[in-house]
Structure formats: structure tokens, C-alpha cells
N, C-alpha and C positions, 0 to 999 in steps of 0.2 A: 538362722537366716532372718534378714530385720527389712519386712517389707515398708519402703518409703515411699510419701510422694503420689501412693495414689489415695483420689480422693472418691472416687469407688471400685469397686471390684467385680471385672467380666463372672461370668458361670464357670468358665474354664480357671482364672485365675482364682477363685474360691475353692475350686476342687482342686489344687494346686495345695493352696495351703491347709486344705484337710486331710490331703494326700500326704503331703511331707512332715506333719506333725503326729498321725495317726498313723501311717503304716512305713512312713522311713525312721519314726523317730528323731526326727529333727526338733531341734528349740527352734521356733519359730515367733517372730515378733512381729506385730503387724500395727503399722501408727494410722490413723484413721482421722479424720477432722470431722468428729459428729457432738451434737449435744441435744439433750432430749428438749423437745418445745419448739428449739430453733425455730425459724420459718425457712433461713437459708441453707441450712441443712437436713430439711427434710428429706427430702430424697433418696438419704444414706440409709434411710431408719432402718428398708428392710435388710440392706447388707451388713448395718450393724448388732440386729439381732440374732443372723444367720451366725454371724462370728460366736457372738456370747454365749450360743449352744455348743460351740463345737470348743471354747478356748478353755483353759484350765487355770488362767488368772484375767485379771480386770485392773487396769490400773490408769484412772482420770487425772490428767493435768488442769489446772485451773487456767484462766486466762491471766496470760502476760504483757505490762505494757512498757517493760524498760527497752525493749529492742526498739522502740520509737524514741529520735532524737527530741528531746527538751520542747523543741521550740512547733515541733509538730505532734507530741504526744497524743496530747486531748482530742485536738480533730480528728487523726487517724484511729487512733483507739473507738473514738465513737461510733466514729465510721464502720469499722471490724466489730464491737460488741449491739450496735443495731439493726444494722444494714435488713431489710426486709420485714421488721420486726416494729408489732404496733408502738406510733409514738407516746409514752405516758403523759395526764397533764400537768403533773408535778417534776416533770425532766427539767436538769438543769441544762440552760439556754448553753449553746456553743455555737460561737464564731471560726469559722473553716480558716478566715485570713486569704493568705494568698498560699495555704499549702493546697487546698484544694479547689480545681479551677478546670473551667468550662473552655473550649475551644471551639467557634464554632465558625462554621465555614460554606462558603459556597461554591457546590463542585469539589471533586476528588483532588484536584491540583490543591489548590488554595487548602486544603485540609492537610496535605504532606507539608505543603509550607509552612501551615502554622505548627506544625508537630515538629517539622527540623528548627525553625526557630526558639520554639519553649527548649528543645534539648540543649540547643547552641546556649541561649538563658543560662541552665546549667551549668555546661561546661565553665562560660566563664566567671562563673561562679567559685569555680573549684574542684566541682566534684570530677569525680575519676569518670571515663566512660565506661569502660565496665560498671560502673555500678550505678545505672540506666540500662530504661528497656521500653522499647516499646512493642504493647501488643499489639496485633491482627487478629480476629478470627482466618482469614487466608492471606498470610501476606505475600504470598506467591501469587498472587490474581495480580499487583499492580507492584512486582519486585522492577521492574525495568523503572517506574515513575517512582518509585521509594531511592533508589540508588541514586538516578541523574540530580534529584532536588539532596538529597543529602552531600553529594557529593561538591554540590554547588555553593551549600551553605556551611562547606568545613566543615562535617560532622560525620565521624567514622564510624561504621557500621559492619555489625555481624551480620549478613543477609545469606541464612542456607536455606537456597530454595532447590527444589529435588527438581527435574526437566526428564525427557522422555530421552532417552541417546537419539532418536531421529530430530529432535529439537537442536543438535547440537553441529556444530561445522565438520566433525569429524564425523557425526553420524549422517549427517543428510548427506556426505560425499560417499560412504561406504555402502548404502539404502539406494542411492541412485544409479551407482557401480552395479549392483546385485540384479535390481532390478531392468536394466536393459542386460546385461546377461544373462540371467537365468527366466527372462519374459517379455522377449525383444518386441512381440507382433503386440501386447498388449501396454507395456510403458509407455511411457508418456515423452517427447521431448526436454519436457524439463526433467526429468531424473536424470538424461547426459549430460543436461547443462550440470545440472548441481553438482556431478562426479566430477566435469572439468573443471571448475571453478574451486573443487574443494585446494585447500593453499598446497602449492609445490606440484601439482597434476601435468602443468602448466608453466612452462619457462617465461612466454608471456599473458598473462591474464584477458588481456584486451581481447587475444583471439575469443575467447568465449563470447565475449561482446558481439562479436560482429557474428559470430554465429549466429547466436539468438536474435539479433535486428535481422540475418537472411531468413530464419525459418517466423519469426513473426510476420515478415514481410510477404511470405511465402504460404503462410498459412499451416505450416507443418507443424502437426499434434503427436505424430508417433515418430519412439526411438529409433527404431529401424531408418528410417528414412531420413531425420537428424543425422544419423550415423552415415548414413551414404553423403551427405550431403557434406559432410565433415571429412571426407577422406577425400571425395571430389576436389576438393578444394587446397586438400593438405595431402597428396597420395602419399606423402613421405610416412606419416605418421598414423599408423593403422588399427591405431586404440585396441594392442593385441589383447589387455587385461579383460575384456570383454571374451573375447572367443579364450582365454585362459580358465577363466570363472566356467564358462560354459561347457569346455571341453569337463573340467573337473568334475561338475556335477553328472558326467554322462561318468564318468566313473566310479560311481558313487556318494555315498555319507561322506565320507571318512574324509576322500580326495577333497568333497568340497567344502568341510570346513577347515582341513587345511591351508586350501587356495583363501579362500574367505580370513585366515588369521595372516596369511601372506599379507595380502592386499590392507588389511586393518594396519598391519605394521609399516606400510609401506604408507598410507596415507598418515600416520603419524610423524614418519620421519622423512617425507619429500622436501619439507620446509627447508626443513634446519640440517640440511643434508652436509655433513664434513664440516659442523660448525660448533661443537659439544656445548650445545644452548643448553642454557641453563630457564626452563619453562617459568614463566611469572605473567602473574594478572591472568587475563582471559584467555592464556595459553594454557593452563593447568586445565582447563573444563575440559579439552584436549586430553589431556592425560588421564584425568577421571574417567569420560565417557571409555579411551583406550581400554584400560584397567575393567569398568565392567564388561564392556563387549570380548575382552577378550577371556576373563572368568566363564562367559557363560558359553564362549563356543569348545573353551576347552569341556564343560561341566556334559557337553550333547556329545563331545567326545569320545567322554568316556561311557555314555550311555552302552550298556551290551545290546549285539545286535541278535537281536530274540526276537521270534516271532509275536511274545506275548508284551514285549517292550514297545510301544507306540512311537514310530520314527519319524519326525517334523520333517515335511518335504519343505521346496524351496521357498514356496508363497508361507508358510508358517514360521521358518527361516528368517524370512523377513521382517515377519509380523512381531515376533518373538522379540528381533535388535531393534526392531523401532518402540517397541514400549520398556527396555531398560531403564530402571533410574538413574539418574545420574545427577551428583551432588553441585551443584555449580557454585556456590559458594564460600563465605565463610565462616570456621566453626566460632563461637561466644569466646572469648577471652580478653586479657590485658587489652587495652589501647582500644577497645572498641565499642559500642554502644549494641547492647542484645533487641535483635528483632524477632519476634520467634512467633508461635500462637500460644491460645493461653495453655493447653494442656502441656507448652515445654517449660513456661514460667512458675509455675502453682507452685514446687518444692523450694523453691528461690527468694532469698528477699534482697531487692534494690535501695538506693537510697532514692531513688523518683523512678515514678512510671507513668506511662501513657498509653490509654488506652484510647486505640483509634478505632475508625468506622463501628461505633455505638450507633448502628441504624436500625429501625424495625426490620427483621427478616435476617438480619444478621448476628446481631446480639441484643438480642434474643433470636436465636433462629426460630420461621416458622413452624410450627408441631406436623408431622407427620399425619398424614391419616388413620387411624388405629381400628381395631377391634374385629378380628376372626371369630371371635366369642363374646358374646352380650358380655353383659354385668351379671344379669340374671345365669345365666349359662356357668360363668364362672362360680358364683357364689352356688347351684349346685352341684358342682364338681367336688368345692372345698365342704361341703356338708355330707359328700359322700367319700370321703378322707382323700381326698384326692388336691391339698392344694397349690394353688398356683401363684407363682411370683406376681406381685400386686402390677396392673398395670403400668409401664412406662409412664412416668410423670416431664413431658417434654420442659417443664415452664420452669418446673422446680430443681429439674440439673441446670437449666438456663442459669436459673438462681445460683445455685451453687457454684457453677463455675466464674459467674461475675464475682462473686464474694471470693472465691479464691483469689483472683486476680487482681480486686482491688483491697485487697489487704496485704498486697505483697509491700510497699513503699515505705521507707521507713522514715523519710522526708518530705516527699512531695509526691501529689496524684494529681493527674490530667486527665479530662475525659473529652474525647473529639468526636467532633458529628460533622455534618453537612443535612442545613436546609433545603438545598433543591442539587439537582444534578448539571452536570455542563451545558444542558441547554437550556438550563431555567425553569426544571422542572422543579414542583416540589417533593420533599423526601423527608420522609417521617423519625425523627428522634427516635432512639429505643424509650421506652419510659422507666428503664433504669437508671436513665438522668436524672428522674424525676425523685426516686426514690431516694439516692443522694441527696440530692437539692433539702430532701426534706428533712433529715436529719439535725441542717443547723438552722438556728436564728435568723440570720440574714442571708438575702442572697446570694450566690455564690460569684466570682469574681468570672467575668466574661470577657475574652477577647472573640473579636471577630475579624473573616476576612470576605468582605462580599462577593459573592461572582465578579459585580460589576468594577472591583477595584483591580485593577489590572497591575498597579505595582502598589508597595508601601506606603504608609507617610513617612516623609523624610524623617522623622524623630522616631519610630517605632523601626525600621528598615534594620534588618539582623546582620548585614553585611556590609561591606563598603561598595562591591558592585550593585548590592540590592540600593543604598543610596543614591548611588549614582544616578540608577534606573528615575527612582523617586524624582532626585530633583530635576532631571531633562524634565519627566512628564511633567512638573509643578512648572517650569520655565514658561516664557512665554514661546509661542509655538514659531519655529523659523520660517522667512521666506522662502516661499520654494525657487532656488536657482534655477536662473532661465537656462533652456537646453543651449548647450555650447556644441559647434561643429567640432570638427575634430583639428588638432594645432600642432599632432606630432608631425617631426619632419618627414618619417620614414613614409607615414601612413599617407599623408600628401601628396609624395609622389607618387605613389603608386597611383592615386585616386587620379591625381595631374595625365599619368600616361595613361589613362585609358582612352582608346582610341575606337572602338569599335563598342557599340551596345546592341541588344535588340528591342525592339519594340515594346516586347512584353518586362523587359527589364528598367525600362521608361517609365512604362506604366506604372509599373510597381513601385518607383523610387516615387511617382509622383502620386502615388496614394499614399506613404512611408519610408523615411529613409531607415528605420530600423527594420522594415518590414523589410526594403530591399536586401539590407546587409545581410539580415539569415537568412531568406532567401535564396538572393541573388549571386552574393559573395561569398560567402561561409557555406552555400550549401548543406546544410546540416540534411542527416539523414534520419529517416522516421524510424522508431523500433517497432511501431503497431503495422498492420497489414494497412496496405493505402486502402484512404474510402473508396467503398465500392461505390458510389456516384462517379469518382472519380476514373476507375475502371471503365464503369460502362461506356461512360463518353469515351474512352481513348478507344476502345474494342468496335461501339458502333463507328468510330471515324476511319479505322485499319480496314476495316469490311465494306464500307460505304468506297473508298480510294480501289481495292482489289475489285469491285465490282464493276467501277467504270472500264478500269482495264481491262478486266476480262469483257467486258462488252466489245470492246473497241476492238481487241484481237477478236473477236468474234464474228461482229458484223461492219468492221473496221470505222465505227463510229460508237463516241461512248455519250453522243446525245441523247436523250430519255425520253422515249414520243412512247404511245401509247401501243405504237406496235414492239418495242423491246422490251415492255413492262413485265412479262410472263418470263423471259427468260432473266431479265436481271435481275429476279426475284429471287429465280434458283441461282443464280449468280451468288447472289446477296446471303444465302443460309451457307451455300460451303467455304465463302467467304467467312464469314462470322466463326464457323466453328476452326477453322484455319486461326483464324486471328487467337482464339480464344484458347486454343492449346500451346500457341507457341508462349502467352502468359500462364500458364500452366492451371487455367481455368479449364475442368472437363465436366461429367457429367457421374460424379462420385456422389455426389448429395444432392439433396433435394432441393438447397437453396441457390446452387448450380445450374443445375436444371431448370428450375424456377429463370434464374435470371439470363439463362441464356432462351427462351423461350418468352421474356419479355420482349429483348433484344431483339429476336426473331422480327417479333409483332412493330414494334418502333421503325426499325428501317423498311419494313415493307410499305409503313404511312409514308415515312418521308420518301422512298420510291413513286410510289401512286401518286401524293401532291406533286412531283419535278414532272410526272408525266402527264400527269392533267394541263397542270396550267404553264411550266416551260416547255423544254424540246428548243431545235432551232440553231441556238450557237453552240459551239463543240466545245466539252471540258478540255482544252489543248493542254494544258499543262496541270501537273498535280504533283502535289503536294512541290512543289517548286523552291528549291533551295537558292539562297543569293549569301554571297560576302562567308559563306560557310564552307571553304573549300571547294566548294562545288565548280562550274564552268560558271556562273554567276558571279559578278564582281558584290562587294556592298557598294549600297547605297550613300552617296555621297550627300549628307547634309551640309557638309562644310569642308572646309580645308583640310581641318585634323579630324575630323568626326565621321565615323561611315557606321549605316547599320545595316544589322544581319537579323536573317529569318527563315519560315520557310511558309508560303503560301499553300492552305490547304488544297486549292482550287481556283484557276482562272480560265474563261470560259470565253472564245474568242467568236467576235459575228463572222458571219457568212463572208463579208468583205474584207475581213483581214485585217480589220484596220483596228476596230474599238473590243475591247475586252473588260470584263467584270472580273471583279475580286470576289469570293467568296470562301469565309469563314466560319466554318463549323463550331456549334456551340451548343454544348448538352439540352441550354436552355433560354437562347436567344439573346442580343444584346441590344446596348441603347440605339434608338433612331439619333440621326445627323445633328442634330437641335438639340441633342444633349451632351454631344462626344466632349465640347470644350470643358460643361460643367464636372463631367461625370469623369476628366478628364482620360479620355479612350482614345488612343493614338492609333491601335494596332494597323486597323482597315486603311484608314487614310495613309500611314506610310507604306503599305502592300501596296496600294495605288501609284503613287509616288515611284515607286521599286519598279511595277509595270510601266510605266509611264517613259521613264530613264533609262532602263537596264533592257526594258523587251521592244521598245519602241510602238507601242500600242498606247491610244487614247483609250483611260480610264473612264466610262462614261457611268458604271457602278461599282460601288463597293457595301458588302450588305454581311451582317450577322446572319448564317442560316441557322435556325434552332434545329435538333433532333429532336425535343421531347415536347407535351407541352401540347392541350390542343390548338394551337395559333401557330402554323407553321411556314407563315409568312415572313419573308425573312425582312430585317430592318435596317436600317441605314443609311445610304444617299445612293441616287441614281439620276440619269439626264430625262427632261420630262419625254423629249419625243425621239430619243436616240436610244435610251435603255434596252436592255436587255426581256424577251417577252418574259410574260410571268405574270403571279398576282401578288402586288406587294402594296404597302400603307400609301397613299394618296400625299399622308403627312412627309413621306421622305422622299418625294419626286421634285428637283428645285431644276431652276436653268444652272447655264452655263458658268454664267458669270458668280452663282451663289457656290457651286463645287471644286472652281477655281479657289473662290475665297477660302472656303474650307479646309481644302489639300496645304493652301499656303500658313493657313495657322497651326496647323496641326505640325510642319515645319519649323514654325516658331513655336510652340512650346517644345516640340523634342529637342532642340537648340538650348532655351532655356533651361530644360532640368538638366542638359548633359553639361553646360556650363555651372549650374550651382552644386550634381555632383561631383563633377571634377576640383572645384573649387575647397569640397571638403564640410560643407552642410551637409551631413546627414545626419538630419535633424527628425526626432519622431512625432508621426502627424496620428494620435490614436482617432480622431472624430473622423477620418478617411481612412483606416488605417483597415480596419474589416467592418462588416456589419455589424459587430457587436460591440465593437469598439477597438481598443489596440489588443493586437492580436500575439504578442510577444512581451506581458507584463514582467515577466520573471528578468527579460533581456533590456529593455530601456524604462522600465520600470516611471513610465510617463503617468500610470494613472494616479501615483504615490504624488507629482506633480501641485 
């Protein structure tokens, strides 16, 4: 037996080979990289002496330097006969050249880049890819960023990196299957999602989509209730595989990892069902992850069921498949360039290598903390013939394994760093760079790549795309083209026929017309739970409206004087929790309860302020629909233009004649003198709407806030006809000034319906939200 390849030997693999030579009688041969004095093989000392007691021959190789090509011999040779070892001052001087060479970089990207680059160097050079390698200490920690930049830069790679089977699409769909059957009250929502999504589950995919946007939106965390909510929707389709898994495990071991290899086999073959695919690329990890997971449920299969045999229940079950290895990879051969660590390189020689991430704490890794037993402690132990393997030398395997690794090349050697990290931090070299460096004469040859250099220089650029990149950024930088309306024909007419808007969709365009479009047009729908700002205002506005009616049925007046204050209070709480379950807001949590108990407190201010200081005109109509179906016509702006809405509240005088508009708003809105700038249509066209459609004189129209202490509402009113109440001084105008107002606020909604119909929807981001344009990704104005 001819032990190769290691460059020391565990306690177990020592007693191995004392074992097999002394009591099996084996020949046994064991090759070893040690020399007495080294510096870089000291470490080995005490495993090479341990050997020399127990071996029955001795037989030293001298150092060789023909396996080094010609034109790299000297350097590399120098390199392997010094490397850690004091410099003499009568050494003859050696120039590295360009075989050996620094790489250095800022930030982990920029460091793969220069690595795929030097290899690409290589290849068109000549050399074979197999015969290149580059090391990692972990090259599994950044295998996703090793793969996307090599594969960018033409340069084919071995990368087997080992993954957990729950890392994997076939495992995270079997792991999520398991766990809402066999632990419905405690999973999680997302483990059905990840079961129905896993590929072929699913005839169409999208369904999961929209699932996950209901239960995001919905705020549901557990599977069970995902699960209801999935067959609500879909009663056809009753995810029996669930109550399958579950029924099995109620019948024991046996039953449920049978069901459990059913369902494995069945998530492997859903895809590619009646199609005799032949699996390639990222569909093999698929069959790997299969292959182990189904090894090991057969291996608990065959477990005997004994009392004295330990039987993994379901949550162990779990535990067990979600930490399998599984190889995702590919293995070193022909046609490809070896990634590996260094403990799979050492027995190997390439004709170039590269050794990456050379950072303090990595290569060299940090030393451990040491020592159960002094020095002293020890050294009486070994005087009492008792002694002990010499302490762990962490710096001097460090050592050694660098020296392994960089004497493997028989052409060329690369060593790569990074001075600071992706945000500009700084990151310490190992100072085994240093120790190279010192070996030759002159500096050694540096390439770099800074953080701040975002692409190549056109003449160094390893690609034709990487050029390309290069000479754009080198160009001079282009005008940014002015935003164009839109000039298809299709899309024109539609935009031409639209004959009906509402106010709030006015508004919108005339703060953004991209804002409108997602908005207004596209409606797109959100996958997060709506803000709960959002919420509260809709839930206090449901409750505030139920409150006046049940007043009105009550005391057949839903006016608010200070004699109805007590009952529309209690009005006002079983309102709110009414409102608030039919959103399927209860009182499960504490942050529920919390906010329905804010809620509580808010509407009982804005009760107590309408009864203090209004009272008098009657809420007649609420929440009032026009041009929406309803008995309400729209509002006629013009010929072809009419708009629709629905007024939260209008509130008519004692004479029948003049009515107020009013508009609930979480947080108040702008006074009259700012409606053109701030450009707020809503009020004034509800005005408009009363004015036309109900036959009533408009004499206010006002923002009421819910929140907020200033719970004066804002807006315009007639100075000695308004409505009673306590409102800003600033927004009481005549007749003649609310006339004017009503009439512009006509002409701009005229205007923007004319420049959207026209087909300007053009993005305004400085109006667009308060932070600026609020849909970057979609009209991409700030790029502008």
C-alpha cells in the first residue's frame, strides 16, 4: 500500500499505517515532503520522526528541478528551495520576470476578474485548461461569483462545490412538502410556497405568484392557513400529497419514508413528465441531490426496528434531508480549468497557478486559541514518561500548506489579494506575499484593479464585451434624450378614447404621468402587506361613515352636537371593530391590539372636536357615488369628458339650499391658496359635482384630517355663509374669490385630460412623490 499526497498524517491515519505494516503485514510505503532544518516543513518534524521509529527502511530523494519548463526553472525552483528560509548574503540575485506575479485588487469582484483574466492570458497562450488551477482556501464561499465572471470571460471551469440537499430546488421543494404535512400548526407559509413552486408541481407557475402577493398582502405566516386559503380559491385542487405524507406517518416509519421516496420521485419526474429528458447543466444537481436523498431514506429503511436502535421521528427526518451533501458541480478534467482548495491541489503539478484570496485571516488563517495544559504542565507530564504530541504549530502548517501550493506550477505562479473590501474598506495582505516578494531581486510584476475602476482600459480589456464596456465609459458621455410622449398608434387611441377620469386620477397624472400609468392604468399590485398608515386611514374612514348612520338611524339625525357625543362614541368602537374584521384585522397580536386601541383613541378626538365646535347642518349624504354606476350621472367637464368619484361626506344647511364638501384625510390637506400650486383638484371638483348633479350651492369645501394635533379642517369656505365650525381664518374668501377657484380648478382638469388624451405621459420625478420620482426602475427619469 503506497501512501500519497499527504503532507501530514492525522493520529488515526498513523495508527493505520502501524497497523497495516505491523500486524497485517502489509508493505507499506509512505512518501512524505519533509527535510530536516526546513522552516516550511517544520511542522512535519514530529510526524516524520513518529514514522522513522516504526519504518524498517529510509530512503531520501534529493530536490529536482527538470519538471520546471526552461524559461521558468530558476524562479520557480528558487521559489520551492527557499520559500520561508533565511535569505543568505552571498545568494545569487534572481529575477522572477513575468512568471511570477502579483494581482491585486479592490474588492472581491475586481479580484475574480483579475484571476479569470491572467487564466484567459493563458489559455490564449496555448496552454490546455486543464493544466491550470486556481486555488481558494473556500472556494465554495463565493462559487456563484467565481462561475457568473468566468463564464463571462470564456474560461471553463471545474467548480465542485458540495451544497446542503435543502439548498437545492429539488430539496427546498421536498423540505417544504414534509414540513406542512408532517407540522401543519408550526410551518411556516413559505415552505407551501417553496413545495408549489418546486418545477412541474404546478401546471401553471404564476398561480404561486399570486398566492404569495394574497397571503403577503394578507399578512399570513402559517401553512395551515396558506393552505386554506389555496383550496378557497382553487377548491378543485386539494394538495392531497399533504394529507398523503400525513396520513403515512400516522402509520408509521416504514409507511412514511415510503410515501417520502414516492413524493422525491415524483418531484423529480413532474418536469419532464412523458418526455425522456435527457438532464444537462443545472438540471443534473436535481439528480444528484435525488440520488442522495434517496440513498439515505433507503439506508433509515433498512434500519431494524429495535428497541435499542434510535428511530429519527419526523422533525429529525427533516433535519437529516436538509443537511445532505450534495455535489453541484463539476469534477477536474479535459477541457477545464481546476478550482479546488489547496488540500485537493498539493499531490498535482499544473503548468500555471493562482492563488487567490492571499488575505490575513485566510491564508494564513487565524491560530485558534490553545492550551488545556501549560508548557510547564506538559514538559512534567513528558519527564514523568508520559509524553505528549508537541503542541499544534497553527503558523507552521499555514506554512506548509502555502509551500505546498505554491510549488505546484511548473510555468507560471499568480498570487491575488484585495486591499480594501466592497465598500472601501481596508483588508490586510497575508504576509506571505511578502515573503515571496523577497526571494528575488527586483520587484515583482503588479497588475491592478481598483475598486474605483468600474471597467478596464481599453488596451488591457480581456474581452471584446469587456472592451466594448471600456470604450462606452472612455466616450464622451451622451445627451440625455428629452422624454418623448408616447406615438404608437394602438396606444393613442386608447389614451384618445378615454372619456371618463376621476379626480384622483388628475391629480396623479398631474403630479406624474409615469406615476399615473402604474398607478392609474396598469394597476399593478403590491406583494408586501399594504402600509399600515394606509390601513388605519381606510379603517378610521369605514368607522367614522357606520357611525353617522347608525346615529341617524338612531336618533334620526347623524348631526354631532354634544348631546349625541356619548352615544356615537359607543357607535364609533363597534364600528371600528366591524370595519376592522371585515379587513381581517383582529386582536391576535399585540401590535393589533396596539393599533386598534390607537384607532379607538383618534376617532373619539375627531368625534369630540365635530361636537364641540360643529353640530347644525346634517351629514345628508355619505360617501356619495356619481358617474360610478350609481343613480349619480358624471360630472360633465366638457363634451367628451365627464368625471367620477365618490364623496366621502356632504353636509347640507338647515335651508336646504347650501351644502359643504368634506374630505377625510389621515393627515390633512393643503388650504385654497395652494390647491393650483400643489396642484389638488379633488375638493373643488366634489364641489363642482354638488353644485351640477345635487343642485345645492357649494359654499365649503375642506380637507378634514383624522390624525394630527390640528384638527381643523382646510380648504375654502363662504366667509358669512359657511358651514358653523372652527376652521383657519386663512381659508374663509368671498363669493366671488370661490367662484374663481371652482372655475380653475375646471380648467386644469380640462387641461391635463386634454394633454393625457393627447398621449404626454411624460415623467415629472420633482412632483412625482416627495422623495423624488417614485417608479425609478419604470421611467427610469432619474438616469435623465
Amino acid at each position: 500500500m503506497y501512501f500519497y499526497g499527504f503532507d501530514d498524517l492525522t493520529r488515526l491515519e498513523r495508527d493505520a499505517v502501524e497497523a497495516l505494516s505491523r500486524r497485517a503485514n502489509a508493505d507499506v510505503w509512505v512518501s512524505l515532503a519533509f527535510e530536516p532544518g526546513r522552516a516550511a516543513l517544520e511542522s512535519r518534524a514530529f510526524t516524520y520522526n513518529e514514522l522513522r521509529l516504526i519504518a524498517d527502511s529510509h530512503h531520501e530523494l534529493g530536490a529536482l528541478a527538470e519538471h520546471y519548463e526552461p524559461a521558468a526553472r530558476e524562479p520557480l525552483h528558487t521559489l520551492e528551495r527557499s520559500l520561508f528560509e533565511p535569505q543568505s548574503a552571498g545568494a545569487t540575485p534572481v529575477d522572477a520576470g513575468d512568471v511570477v506575479e502579483l494581482l491585486e485588487a479592490g474588492g472581491e469582484r475586481a479580484e475574480v476578474e483579475l484571476v479569470a483574466a491572467w487564466l484567459r492570458e493563458r489559455l490564449e497562450e496555448g496552454m490546455a485548461p486543464e493544466e491550470l488551477a486556481l486555488v481558494e482556501r473556500s472556494p465554495e464561499r463565493r462559487a456563484t461569483l467565481l462561475r457568473s465572471v468566468f463564464a463571462a470571460y470564456g474560461v471553463p471551469v471545474a467548480l465542485d462545490v458540495v451544497r446542503p440537499f435543502g439548498h437545492t430546488a429539488l430539496g427546498r421543494g421536498l423540505l417544504g412538502l414534509l414540513r406542512c404535512s408532517l407540522d401543519p400548526e408550526h410551518s411556516a407559509s413559505d415552505d407551501l410556497l417553496e413545495w408549489l413552486r418546486a418545477p412541474g408541481v404546478l401546471d401553471r407557475p404564476a398561480l404561486a405568484d399570486t398566492l404569495e402577493a394574497d397571503l403577503r398582502r394578507g399578512g399570513v405566516r402559517g401553512a395551515a392557513e396558506a393552505r386554506a386559503r389555496w383550496e378557497q380559491a382553487h377548491p378543485r385542487f386539494k394538495l392531497a400529497e399533504l394529507d398523503a405524507l400525513a396520513s403515512a406517518a400516522g402509520r408509521g416509519r416504514r409507511a412514511l419514508l415510503h410515501e417520502t421516496t414516492r413524493q422525491l420521485e415524483r418531484l423529480l419526474g413532474a418536469p419532464r413528465r412523458r418526455q425522456a429528458a435527457a438532464l444537462e447543466g443545472e438540471e443534473r444537481i436535481d439528480a444528484r441531490a435525488y440520488a442522495s436523498a434517496r440513498a439515505a431514506l433507503e439506508e433509515l429503511a433498512a434500519l431494524p426496528a429495535a428497541r435499542d436502535v434510535p428511530q429519527p421521528d419526523a422533525r429529525e427526518l427533516i433535519e437529516l434531508l436538509a443537511a445532505l451533501p450534495v455535489s453541484d458541480g463539476v469534477e477536474p478534467g479535459p477541457g477545464r480549468v481546476t478550482v479546488c482548495d489547496p488540500l485537493r491541489v498539493r499531490a498535482q503539478r499544473y503548468r500555471a497557478v493562482v492563488i487567490a484570496g492571499l488575505q490575513e485571516g485566510e491564508l494564513p488563517r487565524s491560530a485558534a486559541p490553545d492550551g488545556f495544559l501549560s508548557e510547564h504542565e506538559r514538559q512534567a507530564l513528558a519527564a514523568a514518561g508520559v509524553p505528549l504530541r508537541p503542541r499544534d504549530d497553527p503558523l507552521g502548517d499555514e506554512r506548509a500548506l502555502f509551500y505546498a501550493i505554491a510549488s505546484r506550477p511548473t510555468a507560471r505562479l499568480a498570487l491575488a489579494y484585495r486591499i480594501c473590501d466592497e465598500d472601501g474598506s481596508a483588508t490586510q495582505p497575508s504576509f506571505f506575499i511578502d515573503d515571496v516578494a523577497a526571494l528575488y531581486d527586483k520587484p515583482l510584476r503588479r497588475r491592478r484593479r481598483p475598486l474605483a475602476d468600474v471597467v478596464w482600459d481599453v488596451a488591457a480589456a480581456p474581452t471584446v464585451r469587456e472592451r466594448q464596456r471600456a470604450a462606452a465609459a472612455a466616450a464622451a458621455p451622451l445627451r440625455p434624450a428629452a422624454p418623448l410622449a408616447v406615438t404608437d398608434a394602438a396606444a393613442l387611441g386608447v389614451l384618445a378614447g378615454i372619456e371618463r377620469l376621476s379626480a384622483g386620477s388628475l391629480e396623479c397624472f398631474g403630479d406624474c404621468g409615469v406615476k399615473w400609468l402604474v398607478e392609474r392604468w396598469l394597476r399593478l399590485q403590491r406583494l408586501e402587506p399594504e402600509p399600515e398608515p394606509m390601513l388605519r386611514g381606510r379603517l378610521l374612514h369605514a368607522a367614522l361613515e357606520r357611525t353617522l348612520v347608525g346615529l341617524r338611524e338612531a336618533r334620526g339625525s347623524a348631526a354631532l352636537g354634544e348631546e349625541a357625543l356619548a352615544q356615537a362614541t359607543t357607535l364609533f368602537a363597534s364600528a371600528l371593530r366591524a370595519a376592522a374584521a371585515e379587513e381581517g384585522v383582529g386582536e391576535r397580536t399585540a401590535a393589533e391590539r396596539a393599533m386598534l386601541t390607537r384607532l379607538e383613541r383618534q376617532g373619539e378626538r375627531v368625534l369630540a372636536f365635530e361636537a364641540e365646535h360643529g353640530g347644525g347642518w346634517e351629514p345628508t349624504h355619505l360617501e356619495l357615488g356619481f358617474g360610478m354606476g350609481d343613480e349619480m350621472p358624471a360630472l360633465e367637464l366638457s363634451s367628451d369628458l365627464g368625471v367620477h368619484g365618490r364623496i366621502d361626506r356632504v353636509d347640507v344647511a338647515p335651508d336646504g339650499r347650501r351644502a359643504a364638501v368634506r374630505d377625510y384625510k389621515s393627515s390633512g390637506g393643503p388650504p385654497q391658496a395652494r390647491w393650483a400650486a400643489d396642484g389638488s383638484l379633488q375638493v373643488a371638483l366634489y364641489m363642482l359635482a354638488v353644485q351640477e348633479l345635487l343642485g345645492l350651492d357649494p359654499v365649503a369645501g375642506v380637507y378634514q384630517p383624522l390624525t394630527g394635533s390640528d384638527l381643523r379642517p382646510r380648504g375654502i369656505l363662504l366667509n358669512d355663509d359657511g358651514p358653523p365650525g372652527e376652521f383657519v381664518h386663512e381659508d374663509r374668501v368671498d363669493g366671488a374669490t370661490l367662484d374663481a377657484c371652482l372655475q380653475d380648478a375646471r380648467t386644469r382638469a380640462l387641461a391635463l385630460a386634454a394633454e393625457l388624451r393627447s398621449g404626454a405621459v411624460l415623467p415629472r420625478p420633482e412632483s412625482c412623490a416627495r422623495q423624488g420620482c417614485r417608479y425609478p426602475g419604470v421611467c427610469r427619469a432619474s438616469a435623465r
